[in-house]
VOSENU-473491 format. One line per 10 residues: number of its first residue (from 1); their letters; for each residue x, y, z negated of C-alpha. Coordinates in pm, whole numbers. Each point is the difference from the previous one (the first is absolute). Layout:
NUM> A> X/Y/Z; ... .
This chain:
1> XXXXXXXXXX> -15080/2001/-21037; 306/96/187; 222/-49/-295; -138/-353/-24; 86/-56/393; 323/125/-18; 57/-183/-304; -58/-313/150; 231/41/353; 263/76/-265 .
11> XXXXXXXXXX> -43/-328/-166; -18/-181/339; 342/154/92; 170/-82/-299; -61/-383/27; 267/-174/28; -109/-204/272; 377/-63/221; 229/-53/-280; 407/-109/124 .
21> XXXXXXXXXX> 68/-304/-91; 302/-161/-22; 108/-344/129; 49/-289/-217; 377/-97/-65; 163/-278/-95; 11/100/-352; -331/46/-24; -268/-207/-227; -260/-142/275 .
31> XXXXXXXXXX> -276/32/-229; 88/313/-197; 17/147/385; -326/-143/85; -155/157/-332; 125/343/80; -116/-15/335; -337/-90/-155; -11/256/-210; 100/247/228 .
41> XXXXXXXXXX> -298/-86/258; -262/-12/-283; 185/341/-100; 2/142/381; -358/-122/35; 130/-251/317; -266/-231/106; 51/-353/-53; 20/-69/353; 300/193/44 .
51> XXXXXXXXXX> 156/-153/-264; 192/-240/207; 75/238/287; 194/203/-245; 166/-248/-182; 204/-281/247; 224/286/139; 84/83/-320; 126/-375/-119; 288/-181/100 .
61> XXXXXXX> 189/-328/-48; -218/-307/-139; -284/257/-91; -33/80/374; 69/-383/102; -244/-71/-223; -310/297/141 .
């Protein structure tokens, strides 16, 4: 049973829950951004809610006109 505990607070540790992202440049494909910022929450397990909060700092130019 302690195995299984520890093994478990490992796992909880190792989940990439703040991930650096970068913020969007000019170059940058709106919607390929928005997809990989998608995928990273689902990946980092980021509730929906926060979705948002995370993601206007990281836009710029029409993208953050447009938020």
């Amino acid at each position: 049973m302690d195995r299984e505990v520890r093994a478990e607070a490992v796992a909880v540790q190792t989940s990439p829950y703040h991930l650096p992202l970068n913020k969007m440049g000019p170059q940058d494909d709106p919607e390929a951004f928005l997809e990989l910022l998608e995928n990273t929450a689902e990946t980092a397990g980021w509730p929906r809610e926060q979705w948002a909060m995370r993601l206007i700092p990281l836009l710029s130019g029409e993208a953050q006109v447009a938020a």
